[in-house]
PyMOL Python script that loads the backbone (N, CA, C, O; Angstrom):
from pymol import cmd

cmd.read_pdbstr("""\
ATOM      1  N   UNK A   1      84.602  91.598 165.078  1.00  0.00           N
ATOM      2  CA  UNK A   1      85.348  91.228 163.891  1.00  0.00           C
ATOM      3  C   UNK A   1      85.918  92.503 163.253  1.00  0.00           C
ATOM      4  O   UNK A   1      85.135  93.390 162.916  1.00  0.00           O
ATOM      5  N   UNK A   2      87.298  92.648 163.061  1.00  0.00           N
ATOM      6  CA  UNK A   2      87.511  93.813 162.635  1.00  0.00           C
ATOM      7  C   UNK A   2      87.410  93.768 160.724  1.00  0.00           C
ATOM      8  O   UNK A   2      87.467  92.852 159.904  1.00  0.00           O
ATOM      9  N   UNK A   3      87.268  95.004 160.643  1.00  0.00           N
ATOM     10  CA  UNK A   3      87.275  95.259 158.601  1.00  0.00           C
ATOM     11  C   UNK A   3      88.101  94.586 158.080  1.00  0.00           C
ATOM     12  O   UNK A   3      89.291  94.373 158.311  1.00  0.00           O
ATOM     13  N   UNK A   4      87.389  94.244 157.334  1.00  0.00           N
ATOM     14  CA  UNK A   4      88.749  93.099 155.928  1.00  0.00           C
ATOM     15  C   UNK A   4      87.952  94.098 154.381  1.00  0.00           C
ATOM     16  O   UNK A   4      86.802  94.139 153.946  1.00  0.00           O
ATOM     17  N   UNK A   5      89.297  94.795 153.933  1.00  0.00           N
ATOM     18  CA  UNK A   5      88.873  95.125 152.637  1.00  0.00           C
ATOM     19  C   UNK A   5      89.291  93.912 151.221  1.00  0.00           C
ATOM     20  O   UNK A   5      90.471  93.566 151.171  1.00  0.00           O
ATOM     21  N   UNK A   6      88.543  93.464 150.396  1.00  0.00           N
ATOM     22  CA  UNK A   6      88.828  92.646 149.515  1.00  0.00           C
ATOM     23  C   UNK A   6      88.720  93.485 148.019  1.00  0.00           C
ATOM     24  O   UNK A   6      87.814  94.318 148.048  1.00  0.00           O
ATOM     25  N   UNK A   7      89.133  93.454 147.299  1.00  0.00           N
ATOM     26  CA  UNK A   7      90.087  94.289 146.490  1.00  0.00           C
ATOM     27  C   UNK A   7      89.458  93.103 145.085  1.00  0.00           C
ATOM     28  O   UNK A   7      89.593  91.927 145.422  1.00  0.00           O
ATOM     29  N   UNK A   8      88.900  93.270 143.811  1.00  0.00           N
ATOM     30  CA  UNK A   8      88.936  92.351 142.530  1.00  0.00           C
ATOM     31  C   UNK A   8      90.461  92.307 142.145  1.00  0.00           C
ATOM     32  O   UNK A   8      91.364  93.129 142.300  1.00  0.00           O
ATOM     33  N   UNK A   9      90.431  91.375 141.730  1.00  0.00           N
ATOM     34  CA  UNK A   9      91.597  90.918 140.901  1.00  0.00           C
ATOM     35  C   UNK A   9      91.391  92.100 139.489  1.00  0.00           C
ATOM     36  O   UNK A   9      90.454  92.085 138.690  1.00  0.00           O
ATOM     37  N   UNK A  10      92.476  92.994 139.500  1.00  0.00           N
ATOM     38  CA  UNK A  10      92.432  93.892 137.781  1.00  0.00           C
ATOM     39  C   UNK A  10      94.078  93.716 137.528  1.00  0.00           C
ATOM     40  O   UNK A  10      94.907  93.208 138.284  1.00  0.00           O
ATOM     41  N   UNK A  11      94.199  94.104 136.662  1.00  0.00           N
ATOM     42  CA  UNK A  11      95.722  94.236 136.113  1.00  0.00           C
ATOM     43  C   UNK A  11      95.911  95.641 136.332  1.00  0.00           C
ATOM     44  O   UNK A  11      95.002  96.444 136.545  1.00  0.00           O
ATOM     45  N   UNK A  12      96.985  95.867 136.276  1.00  0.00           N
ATOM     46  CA  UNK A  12      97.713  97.863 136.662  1.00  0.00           C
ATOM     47  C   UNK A  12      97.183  98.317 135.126  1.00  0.00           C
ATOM     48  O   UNK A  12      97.049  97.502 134.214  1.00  0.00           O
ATOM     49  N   UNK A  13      96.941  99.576 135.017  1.00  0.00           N
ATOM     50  CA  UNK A  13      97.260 100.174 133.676  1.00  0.00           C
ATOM     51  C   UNK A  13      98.468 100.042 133.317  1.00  0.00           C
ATOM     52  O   UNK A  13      99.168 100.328 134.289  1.00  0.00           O
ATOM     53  N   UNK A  14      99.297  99.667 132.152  1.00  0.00           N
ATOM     54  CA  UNK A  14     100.421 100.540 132.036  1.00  0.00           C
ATOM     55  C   UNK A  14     100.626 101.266 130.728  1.00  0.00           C
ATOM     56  O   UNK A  14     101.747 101.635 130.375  1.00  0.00           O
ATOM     57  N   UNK A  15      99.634 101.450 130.074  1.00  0.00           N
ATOM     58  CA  UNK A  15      99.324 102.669 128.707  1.00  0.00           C
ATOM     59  C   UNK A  15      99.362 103.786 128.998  1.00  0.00           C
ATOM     60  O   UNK A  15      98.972 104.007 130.144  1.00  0.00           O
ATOM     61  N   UNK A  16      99.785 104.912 128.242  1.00  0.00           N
ATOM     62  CA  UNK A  16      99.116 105.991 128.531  1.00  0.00           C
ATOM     63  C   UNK A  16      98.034 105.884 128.546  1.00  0.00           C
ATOM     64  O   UNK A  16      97.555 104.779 128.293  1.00  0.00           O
ATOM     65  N   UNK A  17      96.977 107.272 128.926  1.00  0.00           N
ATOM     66  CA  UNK A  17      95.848 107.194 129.422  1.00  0.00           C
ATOM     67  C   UNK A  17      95.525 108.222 127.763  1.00  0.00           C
ATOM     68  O   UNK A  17      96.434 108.619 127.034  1.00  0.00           O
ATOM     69  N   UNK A  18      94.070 108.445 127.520  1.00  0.00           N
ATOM     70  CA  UNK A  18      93.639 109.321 126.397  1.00  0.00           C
ATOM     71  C   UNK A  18      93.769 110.676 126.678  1.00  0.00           C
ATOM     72  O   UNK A  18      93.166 110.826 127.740  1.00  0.00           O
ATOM     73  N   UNK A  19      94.249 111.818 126.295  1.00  0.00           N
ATOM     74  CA  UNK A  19      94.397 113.101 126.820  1.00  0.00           C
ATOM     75  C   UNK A  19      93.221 114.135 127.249  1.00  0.00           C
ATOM     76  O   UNK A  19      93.339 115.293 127.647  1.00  0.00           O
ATOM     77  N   UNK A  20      91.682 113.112 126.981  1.00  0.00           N
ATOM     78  CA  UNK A  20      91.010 113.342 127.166  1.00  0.00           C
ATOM     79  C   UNK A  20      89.997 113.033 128.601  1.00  0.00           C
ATOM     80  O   UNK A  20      88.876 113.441 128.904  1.00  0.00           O
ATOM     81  N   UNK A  21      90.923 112.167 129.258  1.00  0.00           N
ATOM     82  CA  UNK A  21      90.138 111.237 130.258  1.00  0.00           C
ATOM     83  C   UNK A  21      90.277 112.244 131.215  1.00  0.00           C
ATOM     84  O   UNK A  21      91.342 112.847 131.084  1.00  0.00           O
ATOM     85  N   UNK A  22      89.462 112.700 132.279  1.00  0.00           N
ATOM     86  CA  UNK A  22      89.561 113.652 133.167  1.00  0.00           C
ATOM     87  C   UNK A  22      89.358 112.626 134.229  1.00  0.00           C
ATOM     88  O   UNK A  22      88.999 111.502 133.880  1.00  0.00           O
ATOM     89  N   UNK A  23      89.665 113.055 136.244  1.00  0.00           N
ATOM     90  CA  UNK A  23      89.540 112.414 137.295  1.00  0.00           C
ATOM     91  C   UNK A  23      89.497 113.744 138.248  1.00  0.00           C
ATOM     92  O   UNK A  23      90.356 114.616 138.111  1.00  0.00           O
ATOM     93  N   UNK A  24      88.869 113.810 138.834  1.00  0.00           N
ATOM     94  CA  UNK A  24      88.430 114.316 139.960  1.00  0.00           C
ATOM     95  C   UNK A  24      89.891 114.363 140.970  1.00  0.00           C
ATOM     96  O   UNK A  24      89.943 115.060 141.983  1.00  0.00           O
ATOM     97  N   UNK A  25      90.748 113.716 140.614  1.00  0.00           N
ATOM     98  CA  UNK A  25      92.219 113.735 141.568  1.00  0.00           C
ATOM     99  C   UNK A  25      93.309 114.650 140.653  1.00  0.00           C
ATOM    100  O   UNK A  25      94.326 115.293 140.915  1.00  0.00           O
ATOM    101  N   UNK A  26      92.361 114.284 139.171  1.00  0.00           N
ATOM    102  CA  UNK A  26      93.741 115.191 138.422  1.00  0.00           C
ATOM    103  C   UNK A  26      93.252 116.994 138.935  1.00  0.00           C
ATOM    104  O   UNK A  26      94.098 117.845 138.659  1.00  0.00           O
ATOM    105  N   UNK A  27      92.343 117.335 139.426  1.00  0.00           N
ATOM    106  CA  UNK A  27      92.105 119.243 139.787  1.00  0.00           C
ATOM    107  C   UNK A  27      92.739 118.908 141.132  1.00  0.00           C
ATOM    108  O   UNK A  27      93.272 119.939 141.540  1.00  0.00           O
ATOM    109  N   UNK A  28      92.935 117.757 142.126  1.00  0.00           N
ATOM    110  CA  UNK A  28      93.095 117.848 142.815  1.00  0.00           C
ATOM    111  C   UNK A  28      94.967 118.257 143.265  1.00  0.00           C
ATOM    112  O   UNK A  28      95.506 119.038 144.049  1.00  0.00           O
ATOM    113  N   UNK A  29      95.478 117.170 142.206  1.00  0.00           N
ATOM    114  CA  UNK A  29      97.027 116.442 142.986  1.00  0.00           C
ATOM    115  C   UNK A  29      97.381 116.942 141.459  1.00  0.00           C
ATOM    116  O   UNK A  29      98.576 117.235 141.471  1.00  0.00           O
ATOM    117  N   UNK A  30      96.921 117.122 140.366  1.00  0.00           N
ATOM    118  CA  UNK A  30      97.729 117.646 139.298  1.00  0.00           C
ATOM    119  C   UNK A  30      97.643 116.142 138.071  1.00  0.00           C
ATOM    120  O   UNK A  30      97.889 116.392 136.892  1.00  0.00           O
ATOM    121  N   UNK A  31      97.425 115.233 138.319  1.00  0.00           N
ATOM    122  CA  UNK A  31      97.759 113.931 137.842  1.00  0.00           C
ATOM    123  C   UNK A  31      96.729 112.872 138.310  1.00  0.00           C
ATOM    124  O   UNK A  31      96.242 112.851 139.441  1.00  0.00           O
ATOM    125  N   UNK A  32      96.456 112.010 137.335  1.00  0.00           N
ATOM    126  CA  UNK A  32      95.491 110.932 137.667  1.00  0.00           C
ATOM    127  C   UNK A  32      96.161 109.811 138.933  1.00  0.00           C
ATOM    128  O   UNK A  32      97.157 109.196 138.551  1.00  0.00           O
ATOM    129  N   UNK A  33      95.816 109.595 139.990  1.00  0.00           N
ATOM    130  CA  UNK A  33      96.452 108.630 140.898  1.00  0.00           C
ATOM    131  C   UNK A  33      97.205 107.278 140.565  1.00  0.00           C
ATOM    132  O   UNK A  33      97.127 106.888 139.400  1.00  0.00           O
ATOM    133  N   UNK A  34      97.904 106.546 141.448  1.00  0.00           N
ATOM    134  CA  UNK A  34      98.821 105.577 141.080  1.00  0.00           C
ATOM    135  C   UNK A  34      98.044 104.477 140.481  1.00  0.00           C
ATOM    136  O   UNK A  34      97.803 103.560 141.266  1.00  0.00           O
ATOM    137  N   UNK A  35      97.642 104.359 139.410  1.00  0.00           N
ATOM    138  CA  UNK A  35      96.809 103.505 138.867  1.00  0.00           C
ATOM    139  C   UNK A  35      97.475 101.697 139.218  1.00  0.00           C
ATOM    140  O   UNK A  35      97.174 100.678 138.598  1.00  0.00           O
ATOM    141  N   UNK A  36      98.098 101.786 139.992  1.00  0.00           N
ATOM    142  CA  UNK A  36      98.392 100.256 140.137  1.00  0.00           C
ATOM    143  C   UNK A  36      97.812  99.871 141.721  1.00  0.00           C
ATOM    144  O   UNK A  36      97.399  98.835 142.242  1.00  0.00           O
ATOM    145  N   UNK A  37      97.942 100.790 142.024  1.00  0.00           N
ATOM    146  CA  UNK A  37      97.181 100.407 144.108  1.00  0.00           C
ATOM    147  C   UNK A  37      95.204 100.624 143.156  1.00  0.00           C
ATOM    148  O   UNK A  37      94.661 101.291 142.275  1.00  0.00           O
ATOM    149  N   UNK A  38      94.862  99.433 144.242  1.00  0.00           N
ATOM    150  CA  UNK A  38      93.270  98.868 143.381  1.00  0.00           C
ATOM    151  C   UNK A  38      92.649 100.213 143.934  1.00  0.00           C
ATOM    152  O   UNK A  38      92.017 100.623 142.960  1.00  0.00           O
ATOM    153  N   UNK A  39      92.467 101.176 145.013  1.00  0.00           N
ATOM    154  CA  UNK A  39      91.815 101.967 144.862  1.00  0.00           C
ATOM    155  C   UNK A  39      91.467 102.985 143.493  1.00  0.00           C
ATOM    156  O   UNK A  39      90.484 103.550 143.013  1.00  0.00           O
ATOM    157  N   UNK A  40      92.811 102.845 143.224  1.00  0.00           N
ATOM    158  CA  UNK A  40      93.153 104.024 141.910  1.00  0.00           C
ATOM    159  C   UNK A  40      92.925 103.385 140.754  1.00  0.00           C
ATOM    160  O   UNK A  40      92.574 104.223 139.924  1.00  0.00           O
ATOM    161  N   UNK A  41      92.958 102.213 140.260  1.00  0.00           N
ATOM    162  CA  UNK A  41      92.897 101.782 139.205  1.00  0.00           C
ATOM    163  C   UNK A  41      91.506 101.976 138.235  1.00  0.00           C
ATOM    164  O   UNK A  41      91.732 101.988 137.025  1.00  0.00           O
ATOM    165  N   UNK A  42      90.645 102.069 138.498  1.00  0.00           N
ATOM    166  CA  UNK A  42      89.468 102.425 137.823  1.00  0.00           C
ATOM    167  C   UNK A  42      88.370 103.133 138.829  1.00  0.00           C
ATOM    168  O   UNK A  42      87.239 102.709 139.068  1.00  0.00           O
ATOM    169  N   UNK A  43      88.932 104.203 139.305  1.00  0.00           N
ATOM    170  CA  UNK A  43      88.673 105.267 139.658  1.00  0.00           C
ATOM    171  C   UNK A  43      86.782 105.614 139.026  1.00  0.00           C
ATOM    172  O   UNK A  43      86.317 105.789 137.899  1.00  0.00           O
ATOM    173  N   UNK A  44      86.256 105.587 140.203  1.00  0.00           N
ATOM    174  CA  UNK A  44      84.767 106.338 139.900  1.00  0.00           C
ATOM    175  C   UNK A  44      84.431 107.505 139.224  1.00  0.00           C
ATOM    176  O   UNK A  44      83.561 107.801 138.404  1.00  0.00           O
ATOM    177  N   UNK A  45      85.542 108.223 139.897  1.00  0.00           N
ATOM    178  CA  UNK A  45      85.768 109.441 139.652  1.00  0.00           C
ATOM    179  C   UNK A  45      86.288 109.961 138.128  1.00  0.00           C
ATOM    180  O   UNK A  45      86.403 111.141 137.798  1.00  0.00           O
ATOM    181  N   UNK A  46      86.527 108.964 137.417  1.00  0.00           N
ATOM    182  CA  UNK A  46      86.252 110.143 135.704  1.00  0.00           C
ATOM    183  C   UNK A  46      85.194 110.029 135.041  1.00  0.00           C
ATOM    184  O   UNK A  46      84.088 109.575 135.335  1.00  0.00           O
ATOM    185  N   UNK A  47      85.808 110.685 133.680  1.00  0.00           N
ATOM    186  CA  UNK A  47      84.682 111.151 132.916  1.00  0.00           C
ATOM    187  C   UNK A  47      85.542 111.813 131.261  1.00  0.00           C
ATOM    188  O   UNK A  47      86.655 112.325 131.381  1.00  0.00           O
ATOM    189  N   UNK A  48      85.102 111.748 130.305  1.00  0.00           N
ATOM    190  CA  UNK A  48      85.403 111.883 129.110  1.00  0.00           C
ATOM    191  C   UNK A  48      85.153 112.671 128.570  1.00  0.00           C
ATOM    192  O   UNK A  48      84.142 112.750 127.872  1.00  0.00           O
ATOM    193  N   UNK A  49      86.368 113.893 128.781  1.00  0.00           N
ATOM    194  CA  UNK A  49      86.334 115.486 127.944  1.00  0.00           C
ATOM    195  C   UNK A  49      85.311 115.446 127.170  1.00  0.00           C
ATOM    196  O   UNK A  49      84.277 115.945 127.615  1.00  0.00           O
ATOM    197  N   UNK A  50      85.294 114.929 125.984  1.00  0.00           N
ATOM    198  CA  UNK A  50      85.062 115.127 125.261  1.00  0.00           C
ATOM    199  C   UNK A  50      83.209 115.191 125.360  1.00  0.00           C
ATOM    200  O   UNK A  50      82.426 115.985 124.837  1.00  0.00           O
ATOM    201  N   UNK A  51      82.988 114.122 126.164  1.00  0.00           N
ATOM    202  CA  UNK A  51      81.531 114.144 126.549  1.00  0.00           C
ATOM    203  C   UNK A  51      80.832 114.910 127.744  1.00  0.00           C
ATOM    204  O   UNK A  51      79.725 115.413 127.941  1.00  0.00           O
ATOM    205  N   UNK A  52      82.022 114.755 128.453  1.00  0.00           N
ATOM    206  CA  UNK A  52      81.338 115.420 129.843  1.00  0.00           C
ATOM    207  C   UNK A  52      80.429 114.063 130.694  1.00  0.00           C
ATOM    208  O   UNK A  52      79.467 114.293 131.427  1.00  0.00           O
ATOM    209  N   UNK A  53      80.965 112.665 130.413  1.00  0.00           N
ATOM    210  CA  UNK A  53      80.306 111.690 130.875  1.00  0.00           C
ATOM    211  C   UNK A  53      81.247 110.657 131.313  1.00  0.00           C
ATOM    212  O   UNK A  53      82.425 110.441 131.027  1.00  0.00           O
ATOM    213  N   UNK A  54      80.160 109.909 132.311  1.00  0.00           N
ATOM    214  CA  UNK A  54      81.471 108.432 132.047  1.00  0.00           C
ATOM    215  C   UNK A  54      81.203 107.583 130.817  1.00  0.00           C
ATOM    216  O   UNK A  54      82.151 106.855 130.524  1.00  0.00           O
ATOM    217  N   UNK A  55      80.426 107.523 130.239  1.00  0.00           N
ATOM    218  CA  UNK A  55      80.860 107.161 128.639  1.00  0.00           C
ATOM    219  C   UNK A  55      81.364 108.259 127.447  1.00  0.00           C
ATOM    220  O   UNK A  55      81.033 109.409 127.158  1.00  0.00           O
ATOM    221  N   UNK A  56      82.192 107.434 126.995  1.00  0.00           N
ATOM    222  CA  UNK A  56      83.086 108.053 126.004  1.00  0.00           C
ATOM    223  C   UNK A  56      82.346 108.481 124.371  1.00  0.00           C
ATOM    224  O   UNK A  56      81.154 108.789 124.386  1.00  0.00           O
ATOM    225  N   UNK A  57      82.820 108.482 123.514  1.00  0.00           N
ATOM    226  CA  UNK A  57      82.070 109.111 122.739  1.00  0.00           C
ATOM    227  C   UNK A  57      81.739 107.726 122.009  1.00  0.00           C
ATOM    228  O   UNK A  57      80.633 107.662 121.472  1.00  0.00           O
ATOM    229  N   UNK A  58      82.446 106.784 121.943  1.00  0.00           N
ATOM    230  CA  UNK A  58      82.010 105.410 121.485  1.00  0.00           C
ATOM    231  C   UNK A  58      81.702 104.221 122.434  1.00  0.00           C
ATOM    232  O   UNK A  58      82.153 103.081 122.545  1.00  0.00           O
ATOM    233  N   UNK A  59      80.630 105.040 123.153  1.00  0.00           N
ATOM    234  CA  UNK A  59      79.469 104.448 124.244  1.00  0.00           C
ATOM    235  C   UNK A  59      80.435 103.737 124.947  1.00  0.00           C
ATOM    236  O   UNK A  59      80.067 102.568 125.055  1.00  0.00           O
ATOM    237  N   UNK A  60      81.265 103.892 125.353  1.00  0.00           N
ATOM    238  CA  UNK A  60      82.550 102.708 126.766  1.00  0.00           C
ATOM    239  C   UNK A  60      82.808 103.456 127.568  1.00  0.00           C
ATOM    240  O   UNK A  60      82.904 104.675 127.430  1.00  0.00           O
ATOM    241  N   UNK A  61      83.012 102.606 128.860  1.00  0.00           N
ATOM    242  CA  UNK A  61      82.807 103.685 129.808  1.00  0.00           C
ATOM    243  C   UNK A  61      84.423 104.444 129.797  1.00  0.00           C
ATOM    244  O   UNK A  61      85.342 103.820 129.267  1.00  0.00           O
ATOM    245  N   UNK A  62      84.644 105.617 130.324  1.00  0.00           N
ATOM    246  CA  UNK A  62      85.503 105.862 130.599  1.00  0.00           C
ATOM    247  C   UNK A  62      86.275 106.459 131.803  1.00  0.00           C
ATOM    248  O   UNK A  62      85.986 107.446 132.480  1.00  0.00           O
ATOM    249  N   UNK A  63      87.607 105.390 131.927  1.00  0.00           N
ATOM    250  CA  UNK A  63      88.153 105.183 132.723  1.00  0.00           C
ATOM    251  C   UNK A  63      89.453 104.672 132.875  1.00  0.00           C
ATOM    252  O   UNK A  63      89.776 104.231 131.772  1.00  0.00           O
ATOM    253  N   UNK A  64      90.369 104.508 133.693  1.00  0.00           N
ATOM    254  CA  UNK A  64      91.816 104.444 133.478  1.00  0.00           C
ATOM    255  C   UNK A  64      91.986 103.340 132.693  1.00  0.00           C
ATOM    256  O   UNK A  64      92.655 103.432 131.665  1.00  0.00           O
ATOM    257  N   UNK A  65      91.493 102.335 133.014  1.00  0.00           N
ATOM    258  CA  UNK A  65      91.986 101.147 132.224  1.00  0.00           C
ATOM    259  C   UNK A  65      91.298 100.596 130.763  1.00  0.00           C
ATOM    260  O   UNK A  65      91.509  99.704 129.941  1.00  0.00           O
ATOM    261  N   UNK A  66      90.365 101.682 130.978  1.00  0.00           N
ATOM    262  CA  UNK A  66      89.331 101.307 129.656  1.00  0.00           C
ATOM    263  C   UNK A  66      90.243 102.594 128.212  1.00  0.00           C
ATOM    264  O   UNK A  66      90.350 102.116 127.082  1.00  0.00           O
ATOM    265  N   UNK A  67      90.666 103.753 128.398  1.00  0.00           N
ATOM    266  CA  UNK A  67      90.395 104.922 127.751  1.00  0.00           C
ATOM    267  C   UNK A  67      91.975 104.550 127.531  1.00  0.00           C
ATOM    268  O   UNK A  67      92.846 105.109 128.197  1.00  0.00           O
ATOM    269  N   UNK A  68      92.248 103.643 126.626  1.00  0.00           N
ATOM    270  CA  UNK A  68      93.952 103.332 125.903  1.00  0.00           C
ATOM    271  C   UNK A  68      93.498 103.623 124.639  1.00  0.00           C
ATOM    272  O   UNK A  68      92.426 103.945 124.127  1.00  0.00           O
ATOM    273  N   UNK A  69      95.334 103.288 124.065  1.00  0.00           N
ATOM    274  CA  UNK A  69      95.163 103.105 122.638  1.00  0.00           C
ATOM    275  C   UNK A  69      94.156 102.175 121.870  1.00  0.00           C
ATOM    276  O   UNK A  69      93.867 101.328 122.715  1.00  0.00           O
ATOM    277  N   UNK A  70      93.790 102.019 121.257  1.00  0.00           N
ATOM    278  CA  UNK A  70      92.752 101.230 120.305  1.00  0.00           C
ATOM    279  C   UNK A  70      91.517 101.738 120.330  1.00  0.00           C
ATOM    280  O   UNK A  70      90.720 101.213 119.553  1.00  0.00           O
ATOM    281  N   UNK A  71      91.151 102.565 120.967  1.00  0.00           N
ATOM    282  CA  UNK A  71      89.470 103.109 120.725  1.00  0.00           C
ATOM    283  C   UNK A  71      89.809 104.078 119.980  1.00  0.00           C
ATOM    284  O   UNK A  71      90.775 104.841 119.976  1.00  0.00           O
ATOM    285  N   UNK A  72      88.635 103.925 119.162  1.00  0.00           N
ATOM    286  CA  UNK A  72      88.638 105.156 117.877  1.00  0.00           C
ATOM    287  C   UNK A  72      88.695 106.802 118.686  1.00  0.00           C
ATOM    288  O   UNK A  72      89.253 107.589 117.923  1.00  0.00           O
ATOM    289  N   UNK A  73      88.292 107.428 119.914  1.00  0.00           N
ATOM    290  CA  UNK A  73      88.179 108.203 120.119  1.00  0.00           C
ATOM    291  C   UNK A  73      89.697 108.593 121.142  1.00  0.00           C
ATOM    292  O   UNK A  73      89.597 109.595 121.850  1.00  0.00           O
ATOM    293  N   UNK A  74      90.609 108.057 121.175  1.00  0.00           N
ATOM    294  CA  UNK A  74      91.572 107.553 122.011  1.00  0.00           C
ATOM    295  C   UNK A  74      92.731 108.688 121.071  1.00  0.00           C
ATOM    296  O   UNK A  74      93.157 108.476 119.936  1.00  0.00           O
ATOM    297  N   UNK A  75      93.046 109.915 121.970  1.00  0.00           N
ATOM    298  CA  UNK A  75      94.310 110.558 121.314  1.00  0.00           C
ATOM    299  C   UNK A  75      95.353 110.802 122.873  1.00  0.00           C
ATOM    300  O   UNK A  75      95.026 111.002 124.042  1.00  0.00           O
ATOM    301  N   UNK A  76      96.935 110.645 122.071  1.00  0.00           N
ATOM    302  CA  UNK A  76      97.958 110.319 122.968  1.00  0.00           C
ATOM    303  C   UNK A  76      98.322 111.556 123.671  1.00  0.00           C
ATOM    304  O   UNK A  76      98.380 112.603 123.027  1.00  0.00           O
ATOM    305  N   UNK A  77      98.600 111.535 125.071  1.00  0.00           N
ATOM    306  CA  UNK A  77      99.092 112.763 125.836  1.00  0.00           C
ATOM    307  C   UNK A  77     100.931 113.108 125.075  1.00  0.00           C
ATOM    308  O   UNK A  77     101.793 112.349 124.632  1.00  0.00           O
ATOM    309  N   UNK A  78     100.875 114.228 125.205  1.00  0.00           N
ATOM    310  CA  UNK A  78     101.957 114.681 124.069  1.00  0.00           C
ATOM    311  C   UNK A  78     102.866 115.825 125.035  1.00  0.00           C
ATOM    312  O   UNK A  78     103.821 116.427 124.542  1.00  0.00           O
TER     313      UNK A  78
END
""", "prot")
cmd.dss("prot")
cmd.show_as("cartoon", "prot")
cmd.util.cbc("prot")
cmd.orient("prot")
């Protein structure tokens, strides 16, 4: 039987991201990956400047689709 990858149903980001959200692809490629292909979309791989964690400073995890506008700790790339 050959591999079948199955993929969750998520929506794309399309917010900016918090200027704080770091990824393991941004030291890599310069930029957080194509957040709409499901590998990239909520990426294992960050973590939240500000904490140095994958939770953010108001205990959520952080990550591409989580770290938008509306969280209190949430400032815009400029």
């Amino acid at each position: 039987m050959p591999f079948q990858r199955f993929y969750d149903s998520t929506s794309p980001a399309t917010l900016p991201p918090c200027v704080y959200l770091r990824s393991k692809a941004m030291y890599v490629t310069g930029e957080i990956k194509n957040p709409e292909h499901p590998d990239d979309a909520s990426s294992q791989n960050c973590w939240c400047n500000l904490t140095q964690h994958v939770m953010g400073p108001d205990a959520k995890p952080a990550n591409r689709l989580d770290c938008v506008a509306g969280r209190p700790c949430h400032r815009e790339v400029r």
